[in-house]
C-alpha positions in Angstrom: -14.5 16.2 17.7 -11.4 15.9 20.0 -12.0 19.3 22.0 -15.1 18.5 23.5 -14.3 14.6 24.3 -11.6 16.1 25.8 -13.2 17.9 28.3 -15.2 15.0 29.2 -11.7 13.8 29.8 -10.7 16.9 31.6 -13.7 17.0 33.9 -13.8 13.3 34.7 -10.3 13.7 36.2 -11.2 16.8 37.9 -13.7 15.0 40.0 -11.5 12.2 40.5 -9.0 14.4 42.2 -12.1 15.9 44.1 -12.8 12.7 45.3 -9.7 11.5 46.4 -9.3 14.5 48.9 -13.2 14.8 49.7 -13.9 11.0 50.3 -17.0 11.6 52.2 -18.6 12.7 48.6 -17.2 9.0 47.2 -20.1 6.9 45.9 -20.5 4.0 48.4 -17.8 5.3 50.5 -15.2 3.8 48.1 -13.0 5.8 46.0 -12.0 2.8 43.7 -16.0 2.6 43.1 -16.6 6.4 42.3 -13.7 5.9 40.0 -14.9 3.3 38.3 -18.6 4.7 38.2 -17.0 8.2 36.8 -14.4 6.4 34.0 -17.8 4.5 32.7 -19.9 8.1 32.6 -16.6 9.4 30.7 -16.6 6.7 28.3 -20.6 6.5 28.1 -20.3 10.0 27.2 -17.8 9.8 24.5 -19.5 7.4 22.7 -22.9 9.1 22.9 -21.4 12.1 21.5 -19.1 10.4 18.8 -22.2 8.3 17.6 -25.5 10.5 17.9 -24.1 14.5 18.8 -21.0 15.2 16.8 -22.1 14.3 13.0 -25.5 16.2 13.4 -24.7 19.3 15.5 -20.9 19.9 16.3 -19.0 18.8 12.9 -17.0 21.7 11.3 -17.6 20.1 8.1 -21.3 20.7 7.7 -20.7 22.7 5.0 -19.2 19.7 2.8 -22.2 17.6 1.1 -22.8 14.2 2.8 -25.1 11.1 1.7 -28.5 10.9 3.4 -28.5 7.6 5.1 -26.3 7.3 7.8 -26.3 4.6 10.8 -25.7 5.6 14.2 -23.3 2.8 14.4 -21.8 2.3 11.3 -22.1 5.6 9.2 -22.6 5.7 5.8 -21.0 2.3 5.6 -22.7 -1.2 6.0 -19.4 -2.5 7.6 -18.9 -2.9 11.4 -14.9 -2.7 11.0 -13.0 -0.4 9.5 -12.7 -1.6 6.1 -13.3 1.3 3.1 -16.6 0.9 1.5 -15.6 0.8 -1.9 -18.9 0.0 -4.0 -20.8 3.2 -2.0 -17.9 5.7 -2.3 -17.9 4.9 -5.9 -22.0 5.3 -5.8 -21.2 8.6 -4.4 -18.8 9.9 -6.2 -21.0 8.8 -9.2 -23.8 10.8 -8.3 -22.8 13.8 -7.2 -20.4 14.9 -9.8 -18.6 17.9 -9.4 -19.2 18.2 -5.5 -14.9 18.4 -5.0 -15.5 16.8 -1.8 -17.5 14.9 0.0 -18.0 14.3 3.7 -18.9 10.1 4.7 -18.8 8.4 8.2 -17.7 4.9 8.4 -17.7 2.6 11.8 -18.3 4.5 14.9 -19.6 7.5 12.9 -15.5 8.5 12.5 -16.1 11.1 9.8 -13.7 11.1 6.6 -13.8 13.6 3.9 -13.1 11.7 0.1 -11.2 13.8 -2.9 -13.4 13.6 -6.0 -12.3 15.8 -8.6 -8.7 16.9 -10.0 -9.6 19.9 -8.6 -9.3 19.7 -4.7 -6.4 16.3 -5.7 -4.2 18.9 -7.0 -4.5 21.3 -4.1 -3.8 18.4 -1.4 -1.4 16.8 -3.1 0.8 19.4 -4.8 0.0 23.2 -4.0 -0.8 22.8 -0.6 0.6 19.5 0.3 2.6 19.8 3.1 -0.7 21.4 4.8 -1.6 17.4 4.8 0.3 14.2 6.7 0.0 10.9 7.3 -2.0 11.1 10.5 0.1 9.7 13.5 -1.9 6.1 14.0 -0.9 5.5 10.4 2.6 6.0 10.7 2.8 4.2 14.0 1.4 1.1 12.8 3.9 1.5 9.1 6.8 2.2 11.3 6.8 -1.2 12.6 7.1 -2.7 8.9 8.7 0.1 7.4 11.0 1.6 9.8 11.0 5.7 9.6 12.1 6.3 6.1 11.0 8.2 3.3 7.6 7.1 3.4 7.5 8.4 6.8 9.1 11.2 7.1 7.0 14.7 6.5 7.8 19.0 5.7 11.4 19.9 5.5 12.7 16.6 6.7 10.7 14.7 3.4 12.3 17.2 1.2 15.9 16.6 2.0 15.3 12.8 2.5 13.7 12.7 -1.6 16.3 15.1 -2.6 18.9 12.5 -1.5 17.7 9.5 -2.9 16.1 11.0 -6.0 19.5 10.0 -8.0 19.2 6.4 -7.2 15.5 6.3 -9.1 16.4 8.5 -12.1 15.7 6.4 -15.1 19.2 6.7 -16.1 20.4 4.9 -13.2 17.2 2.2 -13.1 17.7 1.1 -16.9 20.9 -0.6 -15.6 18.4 -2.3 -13.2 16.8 -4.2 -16.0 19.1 -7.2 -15.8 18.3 -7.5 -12.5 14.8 -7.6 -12.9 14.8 -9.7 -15.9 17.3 -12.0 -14.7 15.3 -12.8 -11.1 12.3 -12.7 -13.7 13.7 -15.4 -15.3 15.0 -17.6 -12.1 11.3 -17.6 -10.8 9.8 -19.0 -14.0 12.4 -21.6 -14.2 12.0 -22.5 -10.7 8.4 -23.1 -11.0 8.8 -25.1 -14.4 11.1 -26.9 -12.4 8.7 -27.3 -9.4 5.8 -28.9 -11.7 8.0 -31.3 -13.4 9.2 -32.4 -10.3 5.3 -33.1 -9.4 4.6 -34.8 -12.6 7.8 -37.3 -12.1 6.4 -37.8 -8.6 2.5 -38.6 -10.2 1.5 -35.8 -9.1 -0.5 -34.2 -12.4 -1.8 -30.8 -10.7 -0.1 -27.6 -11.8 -1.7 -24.9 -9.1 0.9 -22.7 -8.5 0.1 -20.1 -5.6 0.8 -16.7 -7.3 1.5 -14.3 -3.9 4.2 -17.4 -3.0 6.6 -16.9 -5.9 6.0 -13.6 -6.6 6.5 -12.0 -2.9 10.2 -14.1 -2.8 11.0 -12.6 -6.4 10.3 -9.5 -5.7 12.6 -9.7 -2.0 15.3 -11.1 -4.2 15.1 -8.1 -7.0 15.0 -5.5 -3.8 17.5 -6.9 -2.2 20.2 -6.9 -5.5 19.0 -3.6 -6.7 18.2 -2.0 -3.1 21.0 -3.1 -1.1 23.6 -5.4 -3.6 22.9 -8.3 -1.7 20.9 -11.0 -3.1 18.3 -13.0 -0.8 18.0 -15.9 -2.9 14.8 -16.8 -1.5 13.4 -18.0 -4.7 15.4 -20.9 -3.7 15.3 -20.9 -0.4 11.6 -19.4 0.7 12.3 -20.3 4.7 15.3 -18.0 5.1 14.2 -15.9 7.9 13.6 -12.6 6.1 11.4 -14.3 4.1 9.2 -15.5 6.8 9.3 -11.9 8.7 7.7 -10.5 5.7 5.1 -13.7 5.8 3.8 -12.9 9.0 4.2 -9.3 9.1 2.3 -9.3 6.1 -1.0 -11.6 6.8 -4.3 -10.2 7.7 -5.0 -9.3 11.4 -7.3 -11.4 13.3 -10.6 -10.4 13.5 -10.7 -9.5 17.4 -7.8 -7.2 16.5 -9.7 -5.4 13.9 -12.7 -5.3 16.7 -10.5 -4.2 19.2 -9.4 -1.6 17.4 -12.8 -0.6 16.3 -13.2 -0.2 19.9 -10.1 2.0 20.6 -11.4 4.5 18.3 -14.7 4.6 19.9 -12.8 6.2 23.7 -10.5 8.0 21.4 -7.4 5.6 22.4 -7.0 3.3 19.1 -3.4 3.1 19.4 -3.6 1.0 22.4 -4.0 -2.6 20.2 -0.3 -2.3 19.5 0.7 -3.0 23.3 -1.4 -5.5 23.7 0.1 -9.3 24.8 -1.4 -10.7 21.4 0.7 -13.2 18.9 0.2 -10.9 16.5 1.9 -8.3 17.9 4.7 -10.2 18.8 5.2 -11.5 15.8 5.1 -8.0 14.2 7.7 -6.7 16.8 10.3 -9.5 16.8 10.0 -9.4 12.6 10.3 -6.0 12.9 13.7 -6.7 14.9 14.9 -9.1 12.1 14.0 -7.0 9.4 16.2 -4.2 11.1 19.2 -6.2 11.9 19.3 -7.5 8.4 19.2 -4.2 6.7 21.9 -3.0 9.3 24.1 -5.7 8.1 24.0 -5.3 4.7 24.3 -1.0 5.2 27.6 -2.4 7.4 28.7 -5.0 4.4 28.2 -2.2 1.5 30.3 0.5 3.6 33.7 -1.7 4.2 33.0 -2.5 0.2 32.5 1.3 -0.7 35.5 2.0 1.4 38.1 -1.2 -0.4 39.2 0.8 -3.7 39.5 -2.2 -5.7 36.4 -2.6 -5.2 33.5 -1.4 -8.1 30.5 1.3 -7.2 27.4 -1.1 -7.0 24.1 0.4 -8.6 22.0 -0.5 -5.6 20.3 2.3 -4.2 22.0 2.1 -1.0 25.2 3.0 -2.5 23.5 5.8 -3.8 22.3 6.9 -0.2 25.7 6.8 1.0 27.3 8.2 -1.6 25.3 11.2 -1.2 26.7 11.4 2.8 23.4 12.4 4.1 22.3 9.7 6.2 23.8 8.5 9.5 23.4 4.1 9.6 20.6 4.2 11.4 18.2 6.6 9.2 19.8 4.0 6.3 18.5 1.4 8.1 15.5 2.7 8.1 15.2 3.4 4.1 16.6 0.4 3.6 13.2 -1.1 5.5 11.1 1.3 3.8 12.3 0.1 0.5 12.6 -3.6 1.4 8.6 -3.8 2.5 7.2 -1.2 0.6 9.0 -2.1 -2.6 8.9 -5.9 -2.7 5.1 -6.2 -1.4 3.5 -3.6 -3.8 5.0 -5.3 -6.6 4.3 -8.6 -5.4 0.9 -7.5 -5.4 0.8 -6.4 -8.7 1.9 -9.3 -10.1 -0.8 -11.2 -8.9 -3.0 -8.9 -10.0 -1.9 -9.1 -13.2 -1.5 -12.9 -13.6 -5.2 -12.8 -12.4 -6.4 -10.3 -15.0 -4.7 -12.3 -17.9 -6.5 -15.0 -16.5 -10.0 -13.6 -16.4 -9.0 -12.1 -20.3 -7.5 -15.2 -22.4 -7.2 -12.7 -25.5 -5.3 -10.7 -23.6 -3.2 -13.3 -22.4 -2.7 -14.8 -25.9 -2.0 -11.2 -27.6 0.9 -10.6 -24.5 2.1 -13.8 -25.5 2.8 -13.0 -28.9 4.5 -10.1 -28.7 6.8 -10.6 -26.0 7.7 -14.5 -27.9 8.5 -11.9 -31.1 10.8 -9.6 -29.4 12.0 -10.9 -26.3 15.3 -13.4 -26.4 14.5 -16.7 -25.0 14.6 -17.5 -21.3 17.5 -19.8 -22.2 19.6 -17.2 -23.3 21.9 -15.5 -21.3 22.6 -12.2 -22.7 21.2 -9.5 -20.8 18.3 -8.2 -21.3 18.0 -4.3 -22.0 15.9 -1.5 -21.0 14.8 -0.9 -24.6 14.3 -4.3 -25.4 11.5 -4.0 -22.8 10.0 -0.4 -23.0 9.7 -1.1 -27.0 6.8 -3.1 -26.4 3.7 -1.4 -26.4 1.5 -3.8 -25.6 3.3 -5.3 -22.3 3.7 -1.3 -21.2 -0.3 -1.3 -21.6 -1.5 -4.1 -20.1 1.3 -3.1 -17.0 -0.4 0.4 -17.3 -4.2 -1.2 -16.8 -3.0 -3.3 -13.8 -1.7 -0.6 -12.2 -5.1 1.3 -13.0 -7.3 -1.0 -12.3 -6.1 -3.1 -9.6 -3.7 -0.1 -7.4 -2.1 -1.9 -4.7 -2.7 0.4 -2.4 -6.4 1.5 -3.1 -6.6 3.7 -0.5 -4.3 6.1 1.8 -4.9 8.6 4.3 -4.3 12.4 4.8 -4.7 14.3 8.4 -4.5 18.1 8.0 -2.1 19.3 10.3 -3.4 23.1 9.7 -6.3 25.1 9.4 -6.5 25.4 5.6 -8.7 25.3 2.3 -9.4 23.0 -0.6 -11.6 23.5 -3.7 -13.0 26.9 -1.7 -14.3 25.1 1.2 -12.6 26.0 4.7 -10.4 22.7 6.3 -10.1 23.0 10.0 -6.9 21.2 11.8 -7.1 17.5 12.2 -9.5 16.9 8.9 -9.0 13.5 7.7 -8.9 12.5 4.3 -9.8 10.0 2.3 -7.3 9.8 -1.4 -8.7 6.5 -3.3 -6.9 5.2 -6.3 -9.5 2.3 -6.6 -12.3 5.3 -7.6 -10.4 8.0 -9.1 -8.5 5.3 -11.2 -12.6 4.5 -12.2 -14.1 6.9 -12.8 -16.4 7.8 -15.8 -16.1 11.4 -15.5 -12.3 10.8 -16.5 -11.5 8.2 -18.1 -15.0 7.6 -20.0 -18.0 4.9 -20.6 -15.9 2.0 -20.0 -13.7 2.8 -17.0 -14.8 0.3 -15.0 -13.8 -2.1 -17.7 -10.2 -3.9 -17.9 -8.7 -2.6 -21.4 -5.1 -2.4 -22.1 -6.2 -0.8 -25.1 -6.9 2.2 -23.9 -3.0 2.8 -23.6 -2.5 2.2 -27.1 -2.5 4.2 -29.9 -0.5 8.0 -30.1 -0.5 9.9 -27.3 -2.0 7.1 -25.0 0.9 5.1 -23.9 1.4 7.1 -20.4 -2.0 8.8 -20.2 -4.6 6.0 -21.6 -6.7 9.0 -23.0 -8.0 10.0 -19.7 -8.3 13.7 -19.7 -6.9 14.7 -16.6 -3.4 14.1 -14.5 -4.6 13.4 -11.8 -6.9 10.3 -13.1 -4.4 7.7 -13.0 -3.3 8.2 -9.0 -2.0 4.5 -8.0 1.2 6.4 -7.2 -0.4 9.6 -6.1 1.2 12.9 -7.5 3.5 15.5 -6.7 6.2 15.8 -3.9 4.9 13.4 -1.7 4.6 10.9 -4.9 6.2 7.4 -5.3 9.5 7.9 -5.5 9.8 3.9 -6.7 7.2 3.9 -9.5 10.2 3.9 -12.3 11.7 1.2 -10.6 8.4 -0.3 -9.7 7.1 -0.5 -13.1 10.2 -1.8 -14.7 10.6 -4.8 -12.1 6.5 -5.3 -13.5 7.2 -5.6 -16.8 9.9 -8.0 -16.5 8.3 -10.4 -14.1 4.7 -10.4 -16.4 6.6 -10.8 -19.7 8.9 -13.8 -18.2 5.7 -15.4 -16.5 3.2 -15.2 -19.6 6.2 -15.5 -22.4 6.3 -19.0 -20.8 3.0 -20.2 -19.2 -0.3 -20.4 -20.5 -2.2 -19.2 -17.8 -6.2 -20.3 -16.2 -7.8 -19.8 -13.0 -8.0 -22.8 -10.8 -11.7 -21.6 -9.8 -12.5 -19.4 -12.6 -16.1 -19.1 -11.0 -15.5 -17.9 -7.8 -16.2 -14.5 -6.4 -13.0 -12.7 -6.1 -12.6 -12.0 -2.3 -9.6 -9.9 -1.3 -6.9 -9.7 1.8 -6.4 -6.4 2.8 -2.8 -5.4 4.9 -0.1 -3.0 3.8 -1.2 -4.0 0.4 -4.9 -5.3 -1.3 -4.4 -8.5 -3.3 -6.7 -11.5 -3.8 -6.9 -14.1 -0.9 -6.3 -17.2 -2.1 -3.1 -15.5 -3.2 -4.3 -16.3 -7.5 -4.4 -20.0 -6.8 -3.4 -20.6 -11.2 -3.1 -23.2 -13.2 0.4 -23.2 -14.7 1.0 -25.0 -18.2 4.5 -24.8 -19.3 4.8 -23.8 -23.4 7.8 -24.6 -25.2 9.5 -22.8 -28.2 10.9 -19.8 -26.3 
């Protein structure tokens, strides 16, 4: 698509340079108006071709099966932004099994290509993965949150990054995590407990408790102990500033942004929304600033303790990364961002997913209940907790397992091929995007069988289920993709789950404040319902 826009680009300038030394050929004698009479033929042109030409006659791709109906404006998709049309992709991927691929337009007819079968997933993601890369306009906007860390970096530079930090997220090292987890598990139950009986003294009988709230300053806390020995403590104090960098960096933007942007990619400049004077942006930017200059200190704090010998090795992952002597402080700056808002937002997300599901399944709840009340020590006591105490429950690993299946908090990412290639047989020219969805592969029939669209922890059960839920294929479960470019946190990430779910349902019993209501979600870094699981809390004694 870009080659020919481009040469509307290329010949619009050439007559504006033609112009400027040939005035008497200038449209009402004014340069400034054959300027801006050429920049609107230039941008009329790009849009006729991007909308009505390029998906009919000029796509390489028209070899990859599409669905018939298609709008001029908004592609396959009935949205006017750019939000994923979920309930068609599935429709598609549904009913034209074994197609490999399959070739969709969403807003602005911008053409993506979705991954449907193990087949052409293992080819992008592990034989030929470094043939695919976050495409730049991804990796812009994440830099800003993330910094340019792991889950930035691509090729050889990705492989020495993993390499490095691969030691801090053995299992070996994350067992010793547990206490951690458990023990900030712990501090956020209690602090809510606390929080309604404070209500009730006050006459205040309502017990909604905001899900995304606790859980996103949990989660901070456990990332901040575990990633970077340093503990946050905004479970107790949720106005500290890092706290409310991640608030704002972390809301939904504005709808004229998302136009805006819908816009950019229409003249084929969608990076342009980022410079723009808006509120949203500057709150983004100085965040970002905060964010950095906390992680600094803390890398500057760990070093002069690394360097004291009286002083112990922490377990954080941080003193893993220097240990290893790899990374200068301003590449661990930006890990240490990566891991602070990647880690402590996916999980957060997952948690209200999870307290959600056991809402919308009471005999779920109640089963959860019982088994972690029969093996887990009370929230009173203060031994800690171990890794086997927690992994030896099968039916907390399953329902962990289903959350993460059914409700990925990421339900989508992006691929750009940065090379002419192949997958599943079918030529891939440069600058194919991809479409890799958890939220349908995670669904589908095809792998997982009848019920797949179904939330059953019980499919996790039983021999030989506990890590694959009896779907017959690797690359079915995919909420933390696979192979080198997998999550190199989902050890960590699914420990710190376990804990915060077996603290929050061995001691609340658990209801929707609007059971009824149809579950709308806010979509940022992460997905998560938004109302943020607006719960009603009932504290339960005996444990």
């Amino acid at each position: 698509m870009g080659r020919i826009s481009d040469n509307f680009t290329v010949l619009t300038l050439a007559l504006a340079i033609g112009i400027y030394f040939k005035p008497e050929y200038a449209i009402f004698n004014s340069r400034i108006a054959t300027i801006v009479v050429l920049f609107g033929i230039l941008t009329t042109s790009k849009i006729f071709y991007r909308l009505i030409l390029y998906p009919d006659y000029f796509s390489p791709l028209k070899h990859i099966d599409t669905p018939a109906k298609r709008s001029w404006l908004t592609g396959n998709s009935p949205n006017f932004l750019l939000d994923t049309p979920y309930p068609e992709l599935r429709e598609w991927a549904t009913s034209k099994p074994n197609q490999d691929l399959i070739r969709y337009y969403i807003v602005a007819n911008l053409e993506r290509v979705i991954l449907t079968s193990p087949r052409a997933l293992g080819e992008l993601l592990v034989t030929k993965n470094y043939d695919f890369e976050k495409p730049e306009l991804v990796r812009v906007s994440l830099r800003r949150i993330t910094g340019d860390g792991i889950l930035l970096a691509e090729g050889e530079e990705h492989k020495i990054q993993r390499k490095n930090l691969m030691p801090a997220f053995a299992y070996r090292h994350i067992k010793n995590l547990y206490p951690v987890f458990w023990g900030k598990s712990v501090e956020m139950v209690k602090l809510i407990e606390e929080d309604l009986k404070s209500r009730k003294a006050n006459g205040n009988n309502d017990n909604t408790v905001q899900i995304s709230n606790w859980a996103s300053r949990a989660t901070l806390d456990i990332i901040g102990v575990a990633g970077m020995d340093h503990d946050f403590d905004s479970l107790r104090h949720p106005d500290n500033s890092l706290s409310q960098s991640y608030r704002k960096i972390m809301s939904s933007p504005p709808l004229l942004m998302k136009i805006l942007f819908v816009l950019g990619m229409l003249v084929g400049t969608p990076g342009w929304t980022h410079s723009l004077p808006t509120k949203r942006n500057k709150d983004i930017r100085e965040s970002g600033e905060v964010i950095r200059n906390v992680a600094r200190q803390m890398i500057r704090q760990k070093k002069a303790k690394m360097e004291d010998p009286k002083a112990e090795t922490g377990i954080d992952i941080i003193s893993v990364a220097l240990s290893s002597g790899t990374f200068d402080e301003e590449n661990l700056v930006d890990q240490s961002m990566t891991f602070l808002g990647a880690g402590h937002e996916t999980t957060a997300s997952a948690l209200q997913w999870a307290v959600y599901a056991l809402c919308k399944n009471p005999n779920v709840q109640t089963r959860l209940r019982d088994e972690v009340r029969a093996n887990l020590p009370s929230l009173d006591d203060p031994t800690p907790i171990s890794a086997t105490a927690i992994d030896n429950l099968p039916y907390l690993n399953a329902v962990c397992n289903e959350v993460l299946r059914f409700y990925p908090s990421v339900p989508t990412t992006i691929r750009k091929a940065v090379r002419d290639t192949s997958i599943a047989g079918k030529h891939i020219p440069k600058d194919t995007t991809f479409t890799l969805s958890p939220h349908i592969l995670n669904r589908m029939e095809e792998l997982w069988g009848p019920d797949a669209n179904k939330f059953n922890p019980d499919r996790f059960m039983g021999p030989g289920k506990a890590n694959t839920g009896g779907a017959v294929n690797n690359y079915a479960f995919l909420t933390f993709l696979h192979g080198p470019r997998s999550c190199i946190g989902q050890g960590f990430a699914k420990a710190e789950l376990a804990c915060l779910i077996a603290a929050t349902v061995g001691r609340f019993h658990m209801e929707l404040k609007f059971p009824d209501a149809k579950l709308e979600t806010r979509e940022a870094a992460t997905v998560s319902p938004r109302d943020g699981v607006l719960a009603l809390l009932t504290p339960l004694e005996g444990w």
